[in-house]
Structure formats: C-alpha cells, structure tokens
N, C-alpha and C positions, 0 to 999 in steps of 0.2 A: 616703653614702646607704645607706640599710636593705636598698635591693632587691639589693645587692649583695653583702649580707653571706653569704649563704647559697653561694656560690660557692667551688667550692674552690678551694684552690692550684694543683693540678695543671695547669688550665685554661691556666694562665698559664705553664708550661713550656714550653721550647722542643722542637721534636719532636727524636725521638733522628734521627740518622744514618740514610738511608736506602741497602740495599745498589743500585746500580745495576745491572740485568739487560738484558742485552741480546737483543732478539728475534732469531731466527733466521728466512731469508730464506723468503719466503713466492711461492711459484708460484700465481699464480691460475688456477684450472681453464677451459683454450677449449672450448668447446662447437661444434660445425659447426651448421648449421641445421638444422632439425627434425632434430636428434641423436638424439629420444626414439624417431623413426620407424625406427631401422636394427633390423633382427629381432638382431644383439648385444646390444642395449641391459640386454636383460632378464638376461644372464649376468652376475647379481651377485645376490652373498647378504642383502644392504643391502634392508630392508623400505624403509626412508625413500626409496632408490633409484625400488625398484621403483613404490610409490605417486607420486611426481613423473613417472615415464615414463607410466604409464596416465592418470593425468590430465589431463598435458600431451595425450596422444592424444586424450583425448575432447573436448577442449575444443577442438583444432583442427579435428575431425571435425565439430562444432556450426557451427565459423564456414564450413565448407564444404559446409555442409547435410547430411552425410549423418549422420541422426541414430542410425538401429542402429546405429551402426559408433560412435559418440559415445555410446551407451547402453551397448554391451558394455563400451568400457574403462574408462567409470563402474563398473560391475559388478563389474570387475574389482580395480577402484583401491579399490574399498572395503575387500578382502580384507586390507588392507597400510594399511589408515588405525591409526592408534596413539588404544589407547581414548581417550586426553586429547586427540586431535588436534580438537574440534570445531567450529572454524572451516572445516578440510578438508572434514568428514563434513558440517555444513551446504549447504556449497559442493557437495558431487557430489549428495546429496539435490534439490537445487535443479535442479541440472542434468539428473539422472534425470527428473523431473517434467515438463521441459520437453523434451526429449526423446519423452516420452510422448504430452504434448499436442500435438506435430509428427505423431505416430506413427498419432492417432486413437486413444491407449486412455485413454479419460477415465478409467475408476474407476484405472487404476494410479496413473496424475499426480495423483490425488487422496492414494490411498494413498499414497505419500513426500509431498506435503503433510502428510498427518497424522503422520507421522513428525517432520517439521523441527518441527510443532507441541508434540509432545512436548518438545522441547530447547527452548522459546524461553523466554528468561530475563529478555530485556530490550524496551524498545518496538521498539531497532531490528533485535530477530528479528521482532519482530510485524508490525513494518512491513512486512517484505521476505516474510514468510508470505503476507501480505495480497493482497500485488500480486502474488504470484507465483499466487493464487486468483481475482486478477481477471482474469488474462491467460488461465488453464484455461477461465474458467468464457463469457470473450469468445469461445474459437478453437469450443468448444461451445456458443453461441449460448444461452445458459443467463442469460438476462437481470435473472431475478428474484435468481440468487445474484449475479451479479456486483453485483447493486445491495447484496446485505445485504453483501457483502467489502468495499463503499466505503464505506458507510454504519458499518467499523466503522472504517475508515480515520480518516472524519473524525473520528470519536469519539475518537480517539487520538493524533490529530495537527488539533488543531481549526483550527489559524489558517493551513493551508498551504491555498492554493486551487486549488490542482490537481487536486486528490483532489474538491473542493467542485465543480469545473467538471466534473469524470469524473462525477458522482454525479447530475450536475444532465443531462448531456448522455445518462444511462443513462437516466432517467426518459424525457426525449423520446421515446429509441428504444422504448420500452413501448408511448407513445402512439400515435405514430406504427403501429407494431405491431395497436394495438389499429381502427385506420383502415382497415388492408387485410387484417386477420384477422374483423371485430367487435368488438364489446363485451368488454370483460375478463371471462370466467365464472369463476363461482365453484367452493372445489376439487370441490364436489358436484355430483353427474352431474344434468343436467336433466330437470327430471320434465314427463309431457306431461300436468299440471294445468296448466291458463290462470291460475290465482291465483298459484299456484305457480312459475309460468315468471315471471310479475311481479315476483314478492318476489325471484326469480333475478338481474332483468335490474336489478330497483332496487340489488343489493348489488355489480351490474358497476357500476351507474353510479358510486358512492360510492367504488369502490374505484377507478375511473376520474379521480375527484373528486380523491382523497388523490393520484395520483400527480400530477396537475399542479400541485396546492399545493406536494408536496416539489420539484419542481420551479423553481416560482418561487422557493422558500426558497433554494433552490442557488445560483439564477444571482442572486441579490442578495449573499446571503453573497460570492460567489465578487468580486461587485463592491467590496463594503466592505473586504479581505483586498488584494486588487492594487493600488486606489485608496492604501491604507496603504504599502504596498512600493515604489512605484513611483518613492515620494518621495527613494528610496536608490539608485536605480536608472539605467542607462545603456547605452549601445550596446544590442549585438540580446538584451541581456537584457531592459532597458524594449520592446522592438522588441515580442517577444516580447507581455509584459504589456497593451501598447494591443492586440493582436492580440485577445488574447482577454477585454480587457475590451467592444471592439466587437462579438466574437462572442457575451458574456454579455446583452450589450443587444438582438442582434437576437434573441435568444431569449426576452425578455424581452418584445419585440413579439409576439412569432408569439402567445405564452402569452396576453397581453391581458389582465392584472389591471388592477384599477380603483386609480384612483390611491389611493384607499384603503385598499385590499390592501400596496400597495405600501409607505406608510408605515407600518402596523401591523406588517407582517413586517420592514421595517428596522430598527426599534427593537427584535423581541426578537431576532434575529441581530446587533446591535452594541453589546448590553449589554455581552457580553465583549472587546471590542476596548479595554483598554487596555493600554499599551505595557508598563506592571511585568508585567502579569499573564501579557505575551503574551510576555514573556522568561523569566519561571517555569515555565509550563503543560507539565507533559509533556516533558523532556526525552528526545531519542533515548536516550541512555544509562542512561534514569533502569530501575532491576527493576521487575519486572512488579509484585514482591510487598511494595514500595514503592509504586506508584502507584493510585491508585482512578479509575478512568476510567467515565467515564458512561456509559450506551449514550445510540445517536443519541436513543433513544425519550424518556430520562429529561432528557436536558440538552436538548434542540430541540423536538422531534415534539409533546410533551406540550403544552407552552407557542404551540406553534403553534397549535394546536386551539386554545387554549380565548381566543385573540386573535376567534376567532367569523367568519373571511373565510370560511373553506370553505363556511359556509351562508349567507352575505349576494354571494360573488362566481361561487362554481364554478354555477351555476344558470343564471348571465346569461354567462357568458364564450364566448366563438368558438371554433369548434373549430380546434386546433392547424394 
C-alpha cells in the first residue's frame, strides 16, 4: 500500500541494547505535625523551604480564624514565591484578600483582587476572581456589586445554575431591601421639586420593575439548567438539586408573574439549552483570549426587554 511507502527503514529496527541503571536507595523525608510551626523551621537557606513553611502557617492560621496572623505569613510567603511560581502567588493573593475581608479592610481585599485580576489567563482564574468578589462584596453588604460579579459569572459559565440561583436570590435581597428601606432612588440626590421628586420616584419604580424581572429570569433559568442535570443525577447530589429547584419555585410564587410572563421568558432563557452546545460553551480551561463571552446585558438582558413582560406584567404584580 502507498501510505506506507514514505516510512523509513529505521522505524523497523530493533532498539540497540539498553544499559541497565540501577537506582539508588531513597529515604523519604518524615515530617512531625505542624513541623512548619517550630521557630527552627526557618534555618535554611532553601527559598522553596522557606515559602512552604510561611504558607503552610498561613493557611493553618485561616482555618483557626486567626486571620492577622494568617495575613502576615502570607506576607511573608510572598517574599520567597519564584517569579514562575503562579499558581502559589495566585493562591496567597486569594488568601491575602480573604483575609482582609475577615479583617474589615474592604479596599485592601479589593486591591489583591485586582491583583489576581491582572494574572487571569483563563475562565478558570476568572471563575475563581469572581467568587472570590462575590464573597467581598456579601461580607460588605455591597449588593449592587455582588449582583454585577454574578451577573458576570453567569456570562461565563452560562449553563451552571448556581451562580443563576445566587443571582436570582441577590435580586430578592435588593427587594426585599427596597421593602424596609423605600423605593430604589436614583444615583441623583433628590430635589425638593414636586415634579421633579415624580420623575425621581417613577425611575425607582422602573428600576424596581428591572430587578424583579432579572429576577424571575434567574429562578426559571435556574429551573431549566437542574430540570436538565438532574437526569444524571443521584444520592444527596440529586438531594441537593430537588432542594433547590423547590426553593426556585417558591420564589417564583412570592414574585407572581403571569403565566404569560412566565412562558415568554422560558423560551428566551432555553434557546440555549442544547446538549452539543452546552458541552462546547465555555470551557474552564478554555484562554480568556480565545473566548468571546457576552456580557449578561448582550446575550439575556437585551432579549429580555424587548419579549415586552416588563410593561404588560410588572404594573399589575404583588408586591414580593
């Protein structure tokens, strides 16, 4: 056959002789527990040493709450990270941030945020940016960002419905919010014009209007997404899934869209549900600067609006 012809001879040689080498006996290094903790630890000239002892420290110091003490030998640990090391330097960035957000200093935990943001190369730094923005931005009761950090979440990881349920359950809390605070106001200070206070209190309502639509968008999405998964699913993982597809229903109730509402925004949230596209879409691994990801605005938000519920149901619906 042809395809064969191109093949050399060599291929077909038998390998030469190979010399046999025998290893020499190998001791594996015992460690005692928390060995990193003894004040010797640190007499060694070994950078790679020194950065496993300090981080080891800080990460024990984390799981036993005490976070200065968990920040310093972050701190410290960085000093002895090897420039190529960036999964390390990811890892104490992270840790530094959370840290911080325990600590009460929000613009720091933000600042190393924006740090790991520099480095993210792939979705699953962006992933883990994300949520490490939603947990900042929860412990500072900072509602409006924690929604735009889910909101890019789902953008980027469209078909996981957790991120869909977090997103959908942030919006209530706004509402809700808005129940024992007032009306949403606008970023503009209130003027003590009567018309004026009007066109004010009309751009809470609307803006009041848009959160319980993304809303309802969330907890149907989140329904269509587990209803799919579920089908694969078993012990307290499915446990788990009926948990909060019953929690996505009664939220669903409280909200009170008209069954019309309801089928409008189902079909444009399950266009994208099929299975090739939802084994393609977005892989964690996939570069940043490979992937073109929509914002929520462009791929949902848009297509939301112009379905026309917001002005035929948010008018008539009950309040949350």
């Amino acid at each position: 056959m042809e395809i064969f012809a191109t093949f050399d001879d060599s291929v077909f040689l038998e390998a030469k002789d190979r010399v046999a080498v025998t290893l020499s006996s190998y001791n594996a290094k015992v460690c005692e527990p928390q060995w990193f903790c003894d004040k010797t630890a640190l007499n060694t000239d070994d950078p790679l040493e020194k950065q496993k002892i300090y981080k080891f420290r800080g990460d024990l110091a984390v799981r036993q709450g005490q976070h200065q003490d968990a920040l310093d030998a972050y701190s410290s640990c960085q000093e002895w990270i090897a420039g190529n090391n960036l999964t390390i330097r990811r890892d104490v960035l992270e840790g530094m941030a959370r840290c911080c957000t325990k600590l009460g200093q929000r613009d720091r935990a933000l600042g190393f945020a924006d740090l790991l943001s520099k480095e993210a190369s792939n979705l699953c730094h962006m992933t883990s940016l994300l949520l490490l923005k939603v947990s900042i931005y929860q412990h500072f009761s900072d509602i409006e960002s924690k929604m735009s950090a889910l909101q890019q979440l789902c953008s980027i990881l469209p078909f996981n419905p957790w991120h869909w349920y977090n997103l959908g359950q942030t919006c209530l809390e706004l509402l809700e919010n808005s129940r024992t605070t007032g009306p949403f106001e606008s970023s503009e200070e209130q003027s003590d014009g009567g018309a004026e206070d009007k066109r004010g209190e009309a751009a809470a309502e609307l803006n009041e209007n848009r959160i319980w639509l993304k809303a309802c968008s969330c907890f149907i999405r989140t329904r269509l997404l587990l209803r799919i998964l579920r089908q694969q699913q078993s012990s307290f993982v499915l446990q788990r899934t009926e948990s909060t597809l019953q929690a996505s229903d009664q939220a669903l109730q409280r909200l009170s869209p008209r069954e019309t509402t309801l089928q409008a925004l189902t079909e444009v949230l399950s266009e994208d549900l099929i299975p090739e596209k939802m084994r393609e879409d977005c892989q964690d691994g996939d570069s940043l600067a490979s992937v073109r990801v929509q914002s929520f605005k462009e791929r949902w938000w848009n297509r939301i609006l112009l379905t026309g519920v917001l002005e035929a149901d948010a008018p008539q619906r009950r309040a949350c």
